[in-house]
N, C-alpha and C positions, 0 to 999 in steps of 0.2 A: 411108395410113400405118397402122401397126399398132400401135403408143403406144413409150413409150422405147424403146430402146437396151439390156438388160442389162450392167452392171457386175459382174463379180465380183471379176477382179485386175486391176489397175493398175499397172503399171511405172512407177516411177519413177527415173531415173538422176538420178546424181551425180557432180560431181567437187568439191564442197564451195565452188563459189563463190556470191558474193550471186545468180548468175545459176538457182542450183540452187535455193537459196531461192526464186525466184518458180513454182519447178517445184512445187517441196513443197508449197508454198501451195494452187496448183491440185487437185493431185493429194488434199490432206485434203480440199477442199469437194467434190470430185467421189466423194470412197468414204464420205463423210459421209452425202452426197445419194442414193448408191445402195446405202450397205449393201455396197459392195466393200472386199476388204482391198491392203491395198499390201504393194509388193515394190520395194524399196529399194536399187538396185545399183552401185557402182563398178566400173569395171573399171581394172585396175591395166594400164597402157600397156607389152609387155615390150619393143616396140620402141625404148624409151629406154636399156637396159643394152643390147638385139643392137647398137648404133649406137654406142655405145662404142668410140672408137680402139683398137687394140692396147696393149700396155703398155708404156709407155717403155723406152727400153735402160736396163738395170742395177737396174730395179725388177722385183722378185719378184711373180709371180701372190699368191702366198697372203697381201702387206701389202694388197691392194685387193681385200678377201673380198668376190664379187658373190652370193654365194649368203648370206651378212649383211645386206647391204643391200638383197635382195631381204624375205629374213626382217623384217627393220624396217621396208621398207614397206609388208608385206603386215600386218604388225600395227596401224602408225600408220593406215591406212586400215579397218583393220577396228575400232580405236576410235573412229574419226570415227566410221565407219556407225550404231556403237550409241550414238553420243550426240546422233544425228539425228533417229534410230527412236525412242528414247526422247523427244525433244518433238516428231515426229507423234503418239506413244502417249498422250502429252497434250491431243491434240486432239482423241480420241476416237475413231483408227481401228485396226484393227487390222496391224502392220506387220512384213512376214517381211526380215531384209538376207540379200543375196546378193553376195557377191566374188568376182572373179573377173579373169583374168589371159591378157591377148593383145589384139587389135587391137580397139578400143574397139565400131566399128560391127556386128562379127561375133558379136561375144558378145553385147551388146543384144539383135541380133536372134536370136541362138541360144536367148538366157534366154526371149523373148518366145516363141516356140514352144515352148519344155519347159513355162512353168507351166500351161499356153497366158494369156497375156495378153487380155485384152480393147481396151485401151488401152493405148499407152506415152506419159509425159507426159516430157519432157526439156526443157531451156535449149538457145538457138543461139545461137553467136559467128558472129557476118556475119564474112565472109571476103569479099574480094574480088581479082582482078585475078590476079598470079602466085602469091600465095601460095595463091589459093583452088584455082586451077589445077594447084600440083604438090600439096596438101594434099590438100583436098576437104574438106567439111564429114561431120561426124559426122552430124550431125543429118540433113544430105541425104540422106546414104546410109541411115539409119536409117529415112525417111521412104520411100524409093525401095524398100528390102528386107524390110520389118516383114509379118509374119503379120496384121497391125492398124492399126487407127488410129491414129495419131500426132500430138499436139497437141504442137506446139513453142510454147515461153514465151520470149519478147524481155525484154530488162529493162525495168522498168513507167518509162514518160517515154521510152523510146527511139524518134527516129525514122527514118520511111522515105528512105532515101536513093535518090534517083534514079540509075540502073546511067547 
């Protein structure tokens, strides 16, 4: 062995739940401990408006503005971000956000090769059986395709289920 690991950037995703919390957690004590800065990312799902049924008969495109509701999610998600970054910034690391928009696992891994990452820290929702099969896990695939190493966060007291 040739002594640590360098850290510089560390990815951190989020979709703001307690489980993203256990991510952040990791992610301040590991760029704390190495002097890396974070990089803080959502990515906004757009397969949830392409999946959107057609428009009812007799309902006008322009009363259900998707290019609105895109606009207000991309906002309410970019104020989440900076009032995230601001209490890691409290922790003492230094912390870049990044948004972004399309298929959760793609962009992750695409962010992770632009900053280049060193680490990417995320949360994973166990998925099992059919759902996990027509789904698939982010984190898996995240795990399966990263430019890096990838430390997945379970929620703290979670346990292992036998398949």
């Amino acid at each position: 062995m040739t002594g640590p690991v360098p850290l510089r950037a560390i990815l951190v995703t989020s979709d703001f739940s307690e489980l993203a919390r256990e991510a952040y957690r990791w992610a301040v004590s590991l760029a704390r401990s190495s002097g890396a800065r974070v990089v803080l990312a959502h990515v906004l799902e757009e397969e949830i408006v392409a999946a959107m049924p057609p428009f009812p008969s007799g309902v006008q495109p322009d009363v259900l503005d998707l290019s609105r509701f895109r606009e207000e999610s991309r906002r309410a998600a970019a104020a989440a971000l900076e009032t995230v970054a601001a209490e890691l910034r409290r922790e003492g690391v230094a912390v870049e956000t990044v948004l972004r928009s399309g298929r959760p696992f793609v962009e992750i891994v695409r962010l992770a090769r632009e900053i280049p990452a060193d680490l990417v820290v995320m949360g994973t929702h166990g998925r099992s059986g059919v759902r996990h099969a027509l789904i698939g896990s982010v984190a898996e695939r995240v795990v399966r395709k990263s430019p890096c190493p990838v430390l997945t966060v379970k929620q703290a007291g979670a346990s292992f289920e036998t398949p």
